[in-house]
C-alpha positions as CSV (number, residue, x, y, z in Angstrom):
1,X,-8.2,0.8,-23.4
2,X,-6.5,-0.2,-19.9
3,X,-2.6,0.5,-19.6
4,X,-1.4,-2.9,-20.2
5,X,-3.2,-2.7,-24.0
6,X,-1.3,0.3,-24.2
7,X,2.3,-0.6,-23.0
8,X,2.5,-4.3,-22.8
9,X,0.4,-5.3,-25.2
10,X,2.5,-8.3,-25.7
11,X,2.6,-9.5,-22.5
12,X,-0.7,-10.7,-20.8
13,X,-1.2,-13.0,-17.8
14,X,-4.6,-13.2,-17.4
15,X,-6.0,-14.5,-14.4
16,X,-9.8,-15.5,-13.1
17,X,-10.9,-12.5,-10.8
18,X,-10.8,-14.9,-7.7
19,X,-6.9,-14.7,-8.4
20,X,-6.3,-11.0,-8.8
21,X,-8.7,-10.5,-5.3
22,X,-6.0,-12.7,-4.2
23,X,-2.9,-11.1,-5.2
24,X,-4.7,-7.7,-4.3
25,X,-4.3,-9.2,-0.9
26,X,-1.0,-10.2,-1.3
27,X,0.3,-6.6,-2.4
28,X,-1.8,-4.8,0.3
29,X,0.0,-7.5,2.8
30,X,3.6,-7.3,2.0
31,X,3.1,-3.6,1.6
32,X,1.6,-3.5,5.4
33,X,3.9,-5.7,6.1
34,X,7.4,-3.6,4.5
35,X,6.1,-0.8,6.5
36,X,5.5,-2.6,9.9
37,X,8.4,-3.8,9.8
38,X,10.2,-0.3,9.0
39,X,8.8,1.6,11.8
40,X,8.9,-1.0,14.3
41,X,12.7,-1.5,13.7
42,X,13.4,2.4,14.1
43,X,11.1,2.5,17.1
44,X,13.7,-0.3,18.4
45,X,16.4,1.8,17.6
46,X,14.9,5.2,18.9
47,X,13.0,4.0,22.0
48,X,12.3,7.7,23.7
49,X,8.9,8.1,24.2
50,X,7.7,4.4,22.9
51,X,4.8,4.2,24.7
52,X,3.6,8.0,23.3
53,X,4.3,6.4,19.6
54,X,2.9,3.2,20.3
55,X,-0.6,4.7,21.2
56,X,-0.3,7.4,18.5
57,X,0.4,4.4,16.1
58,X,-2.4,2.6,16.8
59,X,-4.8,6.0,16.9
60,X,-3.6,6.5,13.8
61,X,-3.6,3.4,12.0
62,X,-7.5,3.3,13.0
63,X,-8.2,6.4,11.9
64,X,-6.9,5.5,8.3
65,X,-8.1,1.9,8.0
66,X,-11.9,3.8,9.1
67,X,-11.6,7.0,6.6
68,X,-9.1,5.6,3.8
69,X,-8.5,2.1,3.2
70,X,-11.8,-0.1,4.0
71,X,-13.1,2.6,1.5
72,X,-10.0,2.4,-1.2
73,X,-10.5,-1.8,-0.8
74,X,-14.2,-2.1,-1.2
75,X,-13.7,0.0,-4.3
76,X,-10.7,-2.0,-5.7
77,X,-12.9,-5.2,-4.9
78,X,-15.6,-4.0,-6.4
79,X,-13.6,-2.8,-9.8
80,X,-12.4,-6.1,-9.9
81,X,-15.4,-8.2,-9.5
82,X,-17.3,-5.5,-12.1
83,X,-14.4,-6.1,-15.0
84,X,-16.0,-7.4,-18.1
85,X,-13.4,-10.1,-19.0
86,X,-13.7,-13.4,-17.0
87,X,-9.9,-13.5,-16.8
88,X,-8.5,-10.1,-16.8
89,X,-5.0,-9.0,-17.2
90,X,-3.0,-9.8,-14.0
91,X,-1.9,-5.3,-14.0
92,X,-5.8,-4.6,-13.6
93,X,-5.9,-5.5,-10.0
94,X,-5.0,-1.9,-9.6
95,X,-6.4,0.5,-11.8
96,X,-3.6,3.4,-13.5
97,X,-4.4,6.0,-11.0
98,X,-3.2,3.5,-7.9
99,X,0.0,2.8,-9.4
100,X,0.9,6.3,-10.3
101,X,-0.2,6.8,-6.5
102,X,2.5,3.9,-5.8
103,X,5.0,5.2,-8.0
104,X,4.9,8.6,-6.7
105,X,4.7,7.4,-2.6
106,X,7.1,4.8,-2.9
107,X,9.4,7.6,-5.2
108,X,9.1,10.1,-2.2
109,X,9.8,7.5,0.4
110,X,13.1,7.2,-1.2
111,X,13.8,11.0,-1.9
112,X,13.0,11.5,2.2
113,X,15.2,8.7,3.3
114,X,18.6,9.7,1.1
115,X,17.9,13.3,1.4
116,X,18.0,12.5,5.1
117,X,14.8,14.5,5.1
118,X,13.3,13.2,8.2
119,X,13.6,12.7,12.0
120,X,14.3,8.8,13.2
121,X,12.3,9.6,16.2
122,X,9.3,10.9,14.2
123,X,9.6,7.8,11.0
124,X,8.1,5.6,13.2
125,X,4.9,7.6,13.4
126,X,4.8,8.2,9.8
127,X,5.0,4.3,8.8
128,X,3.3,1.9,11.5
129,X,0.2,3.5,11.4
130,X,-0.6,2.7,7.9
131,X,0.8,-1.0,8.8
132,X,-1.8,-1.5,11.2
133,X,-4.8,-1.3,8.8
């Protein structure tokens, strides 16, 4: 039973698997995206020592697009292209344990930024590197 069957069993846009690769895409992109955008602006605003966070950026965003996500996205795409139905439910492109992952990331993003939890000259290094996969 997959979480939508459980907690929206009314509502189901289904979608050929073509289309949920495709908004798989999307999510990953605007995610990338939100967070490129993030760091690069507080790197704007806090420029001491760009060229240190710059490089330790882009060691970093290689190091988790090598050991993390080509890994997490073959297995997603793989998930996907495996699902029984030939038009799933449009909430399967992630399976429940990624968006409890989302949900509790996106949750401590928030707690860390009103909590004032964090260093502006360190943020950038904790958000463009994940950007750059």
């Amino acid at each position: 039973m997959s979480i939508t069957e459980l907690f929206l069993p009314s509502i189901r846009i289904r979608l050929p698997k073509r289309y949920l690769l495709i908004v798989a895409a999307a999510v990953w992109t605007f995610a990338g995206g939100m967070l490129y955008y993030k760091g690069f602006t507080m790197m704007v605003l806090y420029p001491k020592t760009i060229w240190f966070k710059i490089s330790a950026c882009i060691v970093a965003g290689t190091t988790f697009y090598g050991l993390i996500f080509s890994k997490i996205s073959t297995k997603h795409t793989q998930r996907i292209v495996t699902l029984p139905n030939a038009k799933p439910c449009l909430f399967s492109v992630f399976n429940w344990q990624s968006y409890l992952m989302m949900v509790l990331m996106i949750s401590l993003g928030i707690l860390l930024r009103n909590q004032e939890l964090y260093h502006p000259n360190i943020f950038p290094l904790s958000t463009s590197p994940w950007a750059l996969h």
